[in-house]
FIKOL-188715 format. One record per residue: x, y, z of N, C-alpha, C in turn; residue number from 1. Coordinates in Angstrom, 2 decimals. Each point is the difference from the previous one (the first is absolute). Last residue first. Layout:
# residues N
X	Y	Z	X	Y	Z	X	Y	Z	NUM
...
# end
This chain:
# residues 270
55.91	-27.19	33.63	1.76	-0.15	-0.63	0.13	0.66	-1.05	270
-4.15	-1.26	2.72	0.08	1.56	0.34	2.11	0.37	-0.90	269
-3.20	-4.53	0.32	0.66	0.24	1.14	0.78	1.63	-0.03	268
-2.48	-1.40	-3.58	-1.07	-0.40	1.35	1.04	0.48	0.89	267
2.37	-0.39	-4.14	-0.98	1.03	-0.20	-1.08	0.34	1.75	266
3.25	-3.28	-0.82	0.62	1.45	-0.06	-1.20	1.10	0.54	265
-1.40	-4.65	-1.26	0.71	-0.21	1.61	0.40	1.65	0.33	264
-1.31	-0.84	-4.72	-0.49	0.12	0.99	-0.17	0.09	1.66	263
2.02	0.30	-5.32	0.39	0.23	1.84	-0.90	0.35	0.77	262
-1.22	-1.59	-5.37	0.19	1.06	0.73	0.79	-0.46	1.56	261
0.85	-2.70	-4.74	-0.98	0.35	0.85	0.09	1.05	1.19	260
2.80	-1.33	-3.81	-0.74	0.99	0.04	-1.23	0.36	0.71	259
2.20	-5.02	-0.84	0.82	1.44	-0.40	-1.26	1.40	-0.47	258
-1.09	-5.10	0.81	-0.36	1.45	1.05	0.83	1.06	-0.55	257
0.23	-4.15	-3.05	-1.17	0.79	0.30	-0.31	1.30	0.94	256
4.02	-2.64	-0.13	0.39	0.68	-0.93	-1.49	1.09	-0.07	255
0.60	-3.70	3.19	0.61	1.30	0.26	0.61	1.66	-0.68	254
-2.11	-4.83	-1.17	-1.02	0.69	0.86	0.16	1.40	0.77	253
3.35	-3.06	-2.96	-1.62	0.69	-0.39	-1.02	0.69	0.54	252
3.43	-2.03	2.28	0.92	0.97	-0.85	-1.11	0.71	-0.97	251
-0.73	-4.03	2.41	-0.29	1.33	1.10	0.88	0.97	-0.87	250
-2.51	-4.52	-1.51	0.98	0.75	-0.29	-0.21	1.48	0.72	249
-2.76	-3.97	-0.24	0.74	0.03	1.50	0.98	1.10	-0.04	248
-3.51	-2.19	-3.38	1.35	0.12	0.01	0.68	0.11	1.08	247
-4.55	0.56	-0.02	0.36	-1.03	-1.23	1.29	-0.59	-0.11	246
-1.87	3.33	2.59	-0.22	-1.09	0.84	0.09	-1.31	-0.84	245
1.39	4.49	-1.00	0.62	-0.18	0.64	-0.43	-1.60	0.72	244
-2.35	2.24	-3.95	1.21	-0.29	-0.04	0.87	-0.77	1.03	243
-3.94	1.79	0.81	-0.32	-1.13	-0.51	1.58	-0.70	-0.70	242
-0.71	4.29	2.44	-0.25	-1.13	0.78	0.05	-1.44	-0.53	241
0.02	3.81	-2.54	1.64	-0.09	0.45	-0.25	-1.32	1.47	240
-3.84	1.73	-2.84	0.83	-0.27	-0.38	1.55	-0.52	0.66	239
-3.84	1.70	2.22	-0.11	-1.39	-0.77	0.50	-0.61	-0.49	238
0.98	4.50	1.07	-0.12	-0.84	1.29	-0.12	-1.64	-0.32	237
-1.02	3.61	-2.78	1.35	-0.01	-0.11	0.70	-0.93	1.28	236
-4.30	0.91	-0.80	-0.29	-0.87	-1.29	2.02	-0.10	0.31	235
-2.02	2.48	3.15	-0.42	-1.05	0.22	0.52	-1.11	-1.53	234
0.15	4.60	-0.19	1.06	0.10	1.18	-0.64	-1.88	0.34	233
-2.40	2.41	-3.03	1.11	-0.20	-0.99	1.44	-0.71	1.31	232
-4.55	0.71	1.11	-0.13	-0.98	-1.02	1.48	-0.19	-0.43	231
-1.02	3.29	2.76	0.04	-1.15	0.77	-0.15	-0.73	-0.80	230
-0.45	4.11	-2.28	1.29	-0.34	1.06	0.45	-1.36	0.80	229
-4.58	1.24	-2.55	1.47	-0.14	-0.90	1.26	-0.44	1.05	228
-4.52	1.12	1.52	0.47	-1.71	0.09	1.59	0.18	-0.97	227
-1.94	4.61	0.00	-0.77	-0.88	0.50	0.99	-1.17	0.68	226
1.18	4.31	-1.78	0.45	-1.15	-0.43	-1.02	-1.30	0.12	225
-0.81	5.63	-0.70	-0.01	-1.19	0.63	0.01	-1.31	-0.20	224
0.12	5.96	-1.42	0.44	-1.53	-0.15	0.18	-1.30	1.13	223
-2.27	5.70	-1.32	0.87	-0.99	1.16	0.11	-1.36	-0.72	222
-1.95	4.07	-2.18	1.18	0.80	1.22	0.35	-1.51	1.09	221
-2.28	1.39	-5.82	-0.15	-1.07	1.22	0.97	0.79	1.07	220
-0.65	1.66	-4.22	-0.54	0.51	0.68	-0.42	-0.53	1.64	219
2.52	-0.45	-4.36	-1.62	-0.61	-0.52	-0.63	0.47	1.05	218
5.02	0.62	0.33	-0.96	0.70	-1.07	-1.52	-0.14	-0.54	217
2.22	-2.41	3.25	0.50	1.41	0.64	-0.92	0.84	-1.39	216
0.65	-4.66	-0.24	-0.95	-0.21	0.80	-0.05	1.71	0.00	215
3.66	-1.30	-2.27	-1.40	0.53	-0.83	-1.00	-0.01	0.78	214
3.89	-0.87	2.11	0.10	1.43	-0.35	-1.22	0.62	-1.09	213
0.98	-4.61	2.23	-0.59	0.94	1.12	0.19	1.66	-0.61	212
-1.20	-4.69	-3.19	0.76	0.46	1.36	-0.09	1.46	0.24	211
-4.09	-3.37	-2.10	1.36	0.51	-0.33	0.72	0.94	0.82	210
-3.60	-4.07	-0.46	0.09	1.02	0.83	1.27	0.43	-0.61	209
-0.93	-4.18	-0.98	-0.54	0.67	-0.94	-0.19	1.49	0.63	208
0.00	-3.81	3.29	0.21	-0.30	-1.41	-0.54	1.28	-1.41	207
0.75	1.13	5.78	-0.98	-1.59	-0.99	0.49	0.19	-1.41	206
0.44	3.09	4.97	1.09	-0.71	-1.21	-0.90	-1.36	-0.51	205
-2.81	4.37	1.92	0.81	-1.51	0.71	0.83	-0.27	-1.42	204
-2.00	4.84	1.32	-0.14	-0.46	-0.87	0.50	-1.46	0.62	203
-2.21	5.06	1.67	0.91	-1.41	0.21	0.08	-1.18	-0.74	202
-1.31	6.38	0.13	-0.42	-1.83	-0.58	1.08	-0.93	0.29	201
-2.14	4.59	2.28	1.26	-1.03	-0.38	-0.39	-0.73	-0.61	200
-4.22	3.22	-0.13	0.95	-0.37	1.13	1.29	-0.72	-0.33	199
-4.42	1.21	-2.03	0.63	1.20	0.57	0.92	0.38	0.93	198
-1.19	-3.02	-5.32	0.06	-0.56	1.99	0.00	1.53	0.64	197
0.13	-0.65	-4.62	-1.63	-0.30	0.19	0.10	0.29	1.94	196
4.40	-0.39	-2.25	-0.80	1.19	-1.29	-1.40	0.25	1.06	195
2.60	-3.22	0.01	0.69	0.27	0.94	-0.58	1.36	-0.14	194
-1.79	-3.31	-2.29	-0.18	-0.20	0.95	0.68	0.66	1.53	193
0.83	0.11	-4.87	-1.25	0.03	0.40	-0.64	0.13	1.20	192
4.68	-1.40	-1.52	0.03	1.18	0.08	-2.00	0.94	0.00	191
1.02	-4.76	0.38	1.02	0.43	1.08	-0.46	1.47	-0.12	190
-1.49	-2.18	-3.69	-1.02	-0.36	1.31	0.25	0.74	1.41	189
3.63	-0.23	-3.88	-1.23	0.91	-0.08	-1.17	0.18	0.60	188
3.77	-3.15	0.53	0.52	1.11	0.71	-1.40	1.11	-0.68	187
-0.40	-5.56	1.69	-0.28	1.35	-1.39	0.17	0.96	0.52	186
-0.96	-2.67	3.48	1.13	0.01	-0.29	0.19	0.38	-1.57	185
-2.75	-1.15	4.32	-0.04	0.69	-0.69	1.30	0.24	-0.85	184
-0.40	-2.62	4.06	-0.71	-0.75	-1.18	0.06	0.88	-1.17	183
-0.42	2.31	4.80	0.81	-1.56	0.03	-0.94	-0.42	-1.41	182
-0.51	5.03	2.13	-0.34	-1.13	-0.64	0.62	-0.94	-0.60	181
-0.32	4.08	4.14	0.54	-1.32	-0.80	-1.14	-0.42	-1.01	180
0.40	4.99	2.66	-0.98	-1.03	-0.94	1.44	-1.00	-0.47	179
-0.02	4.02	4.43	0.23	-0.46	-1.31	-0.44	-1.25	-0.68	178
-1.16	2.49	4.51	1.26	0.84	-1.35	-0.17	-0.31	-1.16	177
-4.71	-0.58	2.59	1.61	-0.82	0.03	0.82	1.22	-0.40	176
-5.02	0.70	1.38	1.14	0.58	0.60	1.60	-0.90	-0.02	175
-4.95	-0.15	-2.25	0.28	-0.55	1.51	0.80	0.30	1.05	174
-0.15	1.51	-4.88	-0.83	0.76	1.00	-0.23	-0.18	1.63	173
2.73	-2.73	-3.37	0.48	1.00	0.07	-0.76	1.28	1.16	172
-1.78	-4.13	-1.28	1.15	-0.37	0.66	0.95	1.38	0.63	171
-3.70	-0.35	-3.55	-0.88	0.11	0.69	1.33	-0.57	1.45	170
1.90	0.43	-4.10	-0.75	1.65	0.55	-0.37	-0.45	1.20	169
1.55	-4.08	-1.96	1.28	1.06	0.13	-0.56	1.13	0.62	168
-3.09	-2.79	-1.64	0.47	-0.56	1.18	1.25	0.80	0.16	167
-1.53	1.39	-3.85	-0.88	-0.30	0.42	0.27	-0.30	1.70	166
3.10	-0.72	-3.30	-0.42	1.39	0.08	-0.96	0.35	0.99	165
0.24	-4.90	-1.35	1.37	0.59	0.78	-0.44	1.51	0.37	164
-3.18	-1.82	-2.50	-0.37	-0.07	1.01	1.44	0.27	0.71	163
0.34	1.22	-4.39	-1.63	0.86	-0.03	0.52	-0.64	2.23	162
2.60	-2.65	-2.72	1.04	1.01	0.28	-1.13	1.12	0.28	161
-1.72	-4.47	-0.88	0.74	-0.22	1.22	0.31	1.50	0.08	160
-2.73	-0.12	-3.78	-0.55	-0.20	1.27	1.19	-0.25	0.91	159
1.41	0.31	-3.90	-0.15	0.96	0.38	-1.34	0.19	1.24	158
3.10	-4.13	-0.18	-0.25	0.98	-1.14	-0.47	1.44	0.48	157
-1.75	-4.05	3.10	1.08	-0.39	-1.27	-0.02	1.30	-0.82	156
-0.79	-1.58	5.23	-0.77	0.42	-0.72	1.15	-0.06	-1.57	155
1.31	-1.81	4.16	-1.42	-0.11	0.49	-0.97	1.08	-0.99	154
5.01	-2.39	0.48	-0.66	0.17	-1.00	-2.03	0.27	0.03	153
4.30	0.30	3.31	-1.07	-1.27	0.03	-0.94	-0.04	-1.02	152
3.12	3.21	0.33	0.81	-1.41	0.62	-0.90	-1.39	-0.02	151
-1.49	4.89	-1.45	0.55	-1.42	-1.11	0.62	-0.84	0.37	150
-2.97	2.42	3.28	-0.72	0.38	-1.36	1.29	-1.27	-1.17	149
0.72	1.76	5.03	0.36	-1.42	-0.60	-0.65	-0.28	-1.94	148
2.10	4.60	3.64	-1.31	-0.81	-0.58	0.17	-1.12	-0.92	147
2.24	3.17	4.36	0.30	-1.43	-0.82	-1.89	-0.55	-0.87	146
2.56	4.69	3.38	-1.50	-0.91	-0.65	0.13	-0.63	-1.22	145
3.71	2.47	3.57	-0.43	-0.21	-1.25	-0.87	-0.85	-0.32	144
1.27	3.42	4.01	-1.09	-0.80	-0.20	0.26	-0.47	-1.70	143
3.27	2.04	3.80	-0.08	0.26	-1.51	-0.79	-1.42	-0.13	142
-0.28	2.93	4.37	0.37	-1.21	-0.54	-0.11	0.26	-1.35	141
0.83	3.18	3.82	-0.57	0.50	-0.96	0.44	-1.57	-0.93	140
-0.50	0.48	5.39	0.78	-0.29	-1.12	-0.91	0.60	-1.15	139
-1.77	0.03	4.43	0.88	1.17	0.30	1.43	-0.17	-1.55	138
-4.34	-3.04	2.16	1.27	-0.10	0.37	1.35	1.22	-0.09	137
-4.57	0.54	-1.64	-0.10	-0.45	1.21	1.61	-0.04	0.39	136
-0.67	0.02	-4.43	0.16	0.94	0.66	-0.25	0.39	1.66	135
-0.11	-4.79	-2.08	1.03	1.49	-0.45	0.19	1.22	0.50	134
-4.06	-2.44	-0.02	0.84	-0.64	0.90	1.37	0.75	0.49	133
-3.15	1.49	-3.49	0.17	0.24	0.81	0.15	-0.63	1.45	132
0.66	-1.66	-4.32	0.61	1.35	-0.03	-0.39	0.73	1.06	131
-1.59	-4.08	-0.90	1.25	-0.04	1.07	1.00	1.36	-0.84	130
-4.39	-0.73	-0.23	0.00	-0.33	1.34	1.64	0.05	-0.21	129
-1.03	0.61	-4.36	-1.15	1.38	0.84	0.17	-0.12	1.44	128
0.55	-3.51	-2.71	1.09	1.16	-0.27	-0.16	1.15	0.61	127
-3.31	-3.32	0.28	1.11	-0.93	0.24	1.63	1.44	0.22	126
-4.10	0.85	-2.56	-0.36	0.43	1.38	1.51	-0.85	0.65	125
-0.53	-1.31	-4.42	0.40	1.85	0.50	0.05	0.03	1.37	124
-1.01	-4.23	-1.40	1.67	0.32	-0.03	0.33	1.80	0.30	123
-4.48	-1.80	-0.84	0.68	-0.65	1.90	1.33	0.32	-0.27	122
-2.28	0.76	-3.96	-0.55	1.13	0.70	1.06	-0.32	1.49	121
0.82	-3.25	-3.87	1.03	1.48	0.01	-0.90	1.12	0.96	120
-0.15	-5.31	0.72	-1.35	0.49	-0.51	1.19	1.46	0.05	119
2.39	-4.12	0.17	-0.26	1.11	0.59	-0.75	0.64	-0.91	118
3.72	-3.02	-0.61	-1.31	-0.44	-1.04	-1.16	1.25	0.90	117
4.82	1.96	0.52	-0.20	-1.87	-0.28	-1.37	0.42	-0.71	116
2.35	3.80	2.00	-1.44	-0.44	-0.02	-0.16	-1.38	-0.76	115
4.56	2.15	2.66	-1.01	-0.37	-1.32	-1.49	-0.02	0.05	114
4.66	2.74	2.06	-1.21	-0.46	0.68	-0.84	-0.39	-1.23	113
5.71	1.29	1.89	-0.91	-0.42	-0.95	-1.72	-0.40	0.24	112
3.29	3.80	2.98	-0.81	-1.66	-0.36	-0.53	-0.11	-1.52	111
3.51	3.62	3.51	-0.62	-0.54	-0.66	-0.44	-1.34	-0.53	110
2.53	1.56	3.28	-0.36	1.19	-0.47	-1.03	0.18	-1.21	109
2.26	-3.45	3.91	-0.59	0.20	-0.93	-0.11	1.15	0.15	108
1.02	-2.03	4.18	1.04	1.19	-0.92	-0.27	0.22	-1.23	107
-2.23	-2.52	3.43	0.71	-0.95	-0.44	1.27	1.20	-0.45	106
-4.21	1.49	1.09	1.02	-0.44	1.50	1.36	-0.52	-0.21	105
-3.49	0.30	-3.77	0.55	1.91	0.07	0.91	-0.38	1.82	104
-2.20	-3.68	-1.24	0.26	0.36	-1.07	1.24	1.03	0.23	103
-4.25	-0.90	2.96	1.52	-1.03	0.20	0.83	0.15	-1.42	102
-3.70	2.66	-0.47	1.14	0.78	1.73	0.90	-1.15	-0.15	101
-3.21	-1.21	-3.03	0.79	0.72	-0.70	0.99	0.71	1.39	100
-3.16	-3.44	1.19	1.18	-0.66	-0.81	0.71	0.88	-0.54	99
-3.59	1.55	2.09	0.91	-0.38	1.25	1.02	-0.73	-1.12	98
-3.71	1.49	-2.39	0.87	1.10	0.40	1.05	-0.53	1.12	97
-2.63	-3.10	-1.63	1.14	0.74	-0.89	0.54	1.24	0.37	96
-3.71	-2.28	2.13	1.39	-0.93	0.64	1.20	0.98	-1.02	95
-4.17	1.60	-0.33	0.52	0.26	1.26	1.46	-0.81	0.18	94
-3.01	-0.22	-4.24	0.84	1.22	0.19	0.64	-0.11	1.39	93
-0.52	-4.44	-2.77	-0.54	1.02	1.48	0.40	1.01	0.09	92
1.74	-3.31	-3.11	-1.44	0.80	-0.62	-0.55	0.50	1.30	91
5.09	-2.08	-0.58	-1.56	-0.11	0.93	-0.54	1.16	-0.90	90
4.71	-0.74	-0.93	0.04	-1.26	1.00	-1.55	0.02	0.81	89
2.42	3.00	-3.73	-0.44	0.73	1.78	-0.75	-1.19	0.84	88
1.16	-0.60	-4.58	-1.57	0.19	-0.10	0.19	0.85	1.54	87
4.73	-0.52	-1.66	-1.01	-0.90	-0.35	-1.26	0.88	0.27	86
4.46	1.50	0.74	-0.79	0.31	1.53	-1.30	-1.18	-1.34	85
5.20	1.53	-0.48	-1.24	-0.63	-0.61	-0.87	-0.44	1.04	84
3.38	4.60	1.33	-0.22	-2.20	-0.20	-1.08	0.07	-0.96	83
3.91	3.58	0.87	-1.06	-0.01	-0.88	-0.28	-1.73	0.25	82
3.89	3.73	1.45	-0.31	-1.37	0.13	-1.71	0.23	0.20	81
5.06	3.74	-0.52	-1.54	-0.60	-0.28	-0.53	-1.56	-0.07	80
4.81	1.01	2.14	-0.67	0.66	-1.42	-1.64	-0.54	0.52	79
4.09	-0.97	2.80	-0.57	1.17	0.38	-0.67	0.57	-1.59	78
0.88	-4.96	2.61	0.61	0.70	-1.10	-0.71	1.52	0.23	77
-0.53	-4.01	2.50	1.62	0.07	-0.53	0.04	0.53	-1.26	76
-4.09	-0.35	2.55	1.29	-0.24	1.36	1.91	0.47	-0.43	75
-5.06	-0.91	-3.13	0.56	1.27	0.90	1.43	0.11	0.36	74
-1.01	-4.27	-1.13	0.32	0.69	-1.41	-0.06	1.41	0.59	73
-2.13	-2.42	3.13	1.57	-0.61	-0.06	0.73	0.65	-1.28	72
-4.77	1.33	1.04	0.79	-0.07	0.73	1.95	-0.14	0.11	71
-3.63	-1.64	-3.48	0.44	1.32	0.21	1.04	0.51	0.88	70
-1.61	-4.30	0.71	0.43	0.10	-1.27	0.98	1.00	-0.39	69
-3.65	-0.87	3.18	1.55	-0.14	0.91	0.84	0.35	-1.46	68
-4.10	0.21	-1.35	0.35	1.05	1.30	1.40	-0.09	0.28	67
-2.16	-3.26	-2.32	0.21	0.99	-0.94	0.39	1.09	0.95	66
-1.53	-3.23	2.54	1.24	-0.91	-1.05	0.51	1.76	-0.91	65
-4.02	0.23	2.48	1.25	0.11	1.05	1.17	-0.16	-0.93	64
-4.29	-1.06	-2.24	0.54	1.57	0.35	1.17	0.47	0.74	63
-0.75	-5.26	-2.59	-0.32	0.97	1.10	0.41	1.47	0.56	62
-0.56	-3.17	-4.62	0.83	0.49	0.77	-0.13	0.85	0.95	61
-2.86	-1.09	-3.65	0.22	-1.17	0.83	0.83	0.05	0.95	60
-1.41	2.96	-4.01	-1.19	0.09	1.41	0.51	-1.10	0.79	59
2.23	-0.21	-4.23	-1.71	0.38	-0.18	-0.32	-0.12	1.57	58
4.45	-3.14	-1.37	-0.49	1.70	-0.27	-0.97	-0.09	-0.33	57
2.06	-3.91	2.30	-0.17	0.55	-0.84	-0.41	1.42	-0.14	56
3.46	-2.16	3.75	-1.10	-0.58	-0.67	-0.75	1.31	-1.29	55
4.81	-0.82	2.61	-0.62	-1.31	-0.16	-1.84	0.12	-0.40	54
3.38	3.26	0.70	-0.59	-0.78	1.05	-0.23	-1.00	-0.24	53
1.74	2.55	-3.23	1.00	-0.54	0.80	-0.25	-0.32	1.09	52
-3.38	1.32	-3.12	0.70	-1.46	-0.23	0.83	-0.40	0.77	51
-2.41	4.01	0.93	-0.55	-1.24	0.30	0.84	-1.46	-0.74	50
1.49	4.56	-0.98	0.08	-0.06	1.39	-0.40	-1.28	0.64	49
-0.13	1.11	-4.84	1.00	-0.75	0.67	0.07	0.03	1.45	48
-3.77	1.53	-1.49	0.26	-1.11	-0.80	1.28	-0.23	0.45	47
-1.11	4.49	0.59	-1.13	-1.19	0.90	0.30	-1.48	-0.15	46
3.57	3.98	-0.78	-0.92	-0.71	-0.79	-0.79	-0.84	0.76	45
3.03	4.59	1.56	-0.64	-1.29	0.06	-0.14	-0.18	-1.09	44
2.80	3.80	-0.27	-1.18	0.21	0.05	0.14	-2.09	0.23	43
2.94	4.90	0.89	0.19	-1.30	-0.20	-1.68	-0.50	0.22	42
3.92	4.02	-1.87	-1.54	-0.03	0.51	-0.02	-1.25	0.11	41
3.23	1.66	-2.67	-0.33	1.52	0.48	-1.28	-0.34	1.21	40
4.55	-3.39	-1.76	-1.44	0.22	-0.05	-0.51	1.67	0.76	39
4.55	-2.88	-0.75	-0.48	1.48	-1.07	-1.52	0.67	0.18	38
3.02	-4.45	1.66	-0.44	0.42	-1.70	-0.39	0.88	-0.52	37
-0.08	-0.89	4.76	1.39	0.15	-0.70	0.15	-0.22	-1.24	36
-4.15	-0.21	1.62	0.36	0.84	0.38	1.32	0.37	-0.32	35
-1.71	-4.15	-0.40	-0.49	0.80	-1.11	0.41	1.29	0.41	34
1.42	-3.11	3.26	0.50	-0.38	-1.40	-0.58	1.23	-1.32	33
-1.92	-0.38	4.13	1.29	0.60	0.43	0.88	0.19	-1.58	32
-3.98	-2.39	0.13	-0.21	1.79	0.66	0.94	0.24	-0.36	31
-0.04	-4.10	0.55	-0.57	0.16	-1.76	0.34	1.29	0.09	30
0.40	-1.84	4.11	1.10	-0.51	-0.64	0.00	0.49	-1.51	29
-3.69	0.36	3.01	0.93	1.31	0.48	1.33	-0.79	-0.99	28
-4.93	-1.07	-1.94	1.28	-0.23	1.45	0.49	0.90	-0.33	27
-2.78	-0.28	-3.68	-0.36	-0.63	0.72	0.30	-0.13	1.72	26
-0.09	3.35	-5.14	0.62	-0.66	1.17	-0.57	-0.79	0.74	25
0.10	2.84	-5.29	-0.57	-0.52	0.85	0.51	-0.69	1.38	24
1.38	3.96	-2.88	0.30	-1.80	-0.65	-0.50	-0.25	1.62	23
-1.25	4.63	-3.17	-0.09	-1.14	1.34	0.21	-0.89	-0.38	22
0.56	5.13	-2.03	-0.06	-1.43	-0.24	0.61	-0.56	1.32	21
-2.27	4.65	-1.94	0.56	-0.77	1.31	0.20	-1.14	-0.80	20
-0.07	3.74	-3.76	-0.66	-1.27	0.92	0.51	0.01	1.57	19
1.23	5.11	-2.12	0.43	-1.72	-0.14	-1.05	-0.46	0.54	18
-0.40	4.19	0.31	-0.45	-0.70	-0.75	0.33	-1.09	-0.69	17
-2.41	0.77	3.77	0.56	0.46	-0.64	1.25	0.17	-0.25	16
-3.06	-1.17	3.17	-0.67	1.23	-0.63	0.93	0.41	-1.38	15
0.38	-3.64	3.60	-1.06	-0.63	-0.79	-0.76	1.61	-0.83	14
3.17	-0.15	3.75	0.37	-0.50	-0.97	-1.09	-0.31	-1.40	13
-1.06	2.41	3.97	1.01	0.49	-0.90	0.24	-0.79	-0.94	12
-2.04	-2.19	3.37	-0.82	0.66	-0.75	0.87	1.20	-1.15	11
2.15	-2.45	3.40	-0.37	-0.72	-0.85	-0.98	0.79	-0.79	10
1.40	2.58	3.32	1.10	-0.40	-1.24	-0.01	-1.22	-0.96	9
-2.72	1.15	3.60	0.46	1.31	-0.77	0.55	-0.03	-1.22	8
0.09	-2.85	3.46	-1.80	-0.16	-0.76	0.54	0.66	-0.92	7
3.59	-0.06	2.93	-0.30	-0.89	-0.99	-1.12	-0.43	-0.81	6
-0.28	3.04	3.42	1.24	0.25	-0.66	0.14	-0.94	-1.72	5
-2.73	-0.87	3.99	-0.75	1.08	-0.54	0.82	0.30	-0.99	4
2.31	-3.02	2.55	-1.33	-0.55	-0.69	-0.55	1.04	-0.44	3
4.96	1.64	1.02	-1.11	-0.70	1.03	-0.47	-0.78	-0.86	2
4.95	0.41	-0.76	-1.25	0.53	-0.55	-1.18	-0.65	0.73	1
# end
């Protein structure tokens, strides 16, 4: 399946009327793994990408870094691949549009794109350059416009869910697909908001979010693990590490991998 192909078809997904659900990825080792689990689509997390570099999330991880990223998660798999593309790593329309081509080079088909703490007018226009970066390049990118409104609790109540809506349209007109909102999580807010949007609603796994078949009825169309995945794949790492360096017991440690994916199999074409 070309890249135009796979635009295609990520955007399909997100029409219906099952959720998408995204377990988030970091590497081609995570990729590969979620993919043989069933996945319909493989989506980054900005956040684990930079942890397994070694540095923090928010804009800190160099554009190349997130590039090569893609790239390598491309290389070895033929589904849809969606990065967390952060703030687009510059408030320069010019440099962003050259960051969204290195993007769409990489094999992306789509980007997560937030507006963080971001005056919401610079985030339109922001959407607006690299939709037509996009199309420049000849990809139909699935632009989802990440509004931070409750990740970052930047309004409360029925003022936060008035400015989500709000930053959702004025996003929508810019020219995204589709509206994140990370934090939201009351399935009646959910179903408000999926109500208010004129576009996908993307919901993040947080506390109190309910699963992927009432997400379907409240009107939501994508699920995203965020950090879930790498939280739960690291906390299991910790674990069995800590065991093993306690004990030395290799029978324990061999009991933990049972069921880890073939990978050697898998890479080397077996």
């Amino acid at each position: 399946m070309d890249q135009a192909a796979k635009a295609r078809a990520f955007h399909e997904l997100h029409q219906g009327p099952e959720v998408l659900v995204l377990a988030n990825v970091w590497d081609a080792a995570s990729a590969a793994t979620v993919e043989a689990a069933g996945a319909k689509a493989l989506a980054t997390s900005s956040a684990a990408v930079a942890w397994a570099h070694g540095y923090a999330d928010g804009d800190v991880l160099a554009v190349e870094t997130t590039c090569r990223v893609v790239a390598e998660i491309v290389r070895i798999t033929d589904l849809p691949v969606s990065c967390d593309f952060e703030g687009g790593f510059t408030d320069d329309l010019g440099v962003l549009a050259d960051n969204i081509r290195r993007v769409i080079d990489a094999g992306a088909v789509g980007i997560n794109f937030e507006d963080g703490g971001r005056d919401p007018e610079l985030h339109a226009r922001k959407v607006a350059a690299a939709r037509a970066a996009a199309g420049t390049a000849g990809v139909d990118l699935f632009i989802n416009a990440r509004t931070d409104v409750y990740l970052r609790q930047l309004a409360q109540g029925d003022a936060a869910e008035a400015e989500a809506i709000r930053r959702g349209r004025l996003y929508a007109d810019a020219g995204a697909s589709g509206v994140f909102t990370p934090g939201a999580a009351d399935p009646e807010l959910i179903r408000r908001l999926a109500a208010a949007l004129p576009l996908p609603l993307n919901v993040m796994a947080w506390p109190g979010v309910p699963d992927a078949a009432t997400l379907a009825s409240l009107g939501a169309r994508r699920l995203s693990a965020g950090t879930g995945t790498f939280r739960a794949a690291f906390a299991a790492l910790a674990k069995s590490a800590a065991a093993f360096l306690e004990t030395g017991d290799v029978h324990g440690l061999g009991a933990a991998g049972d069921g880890a994916p073939a990978l050697q199999k898998r890479f080397s074409g077996g």
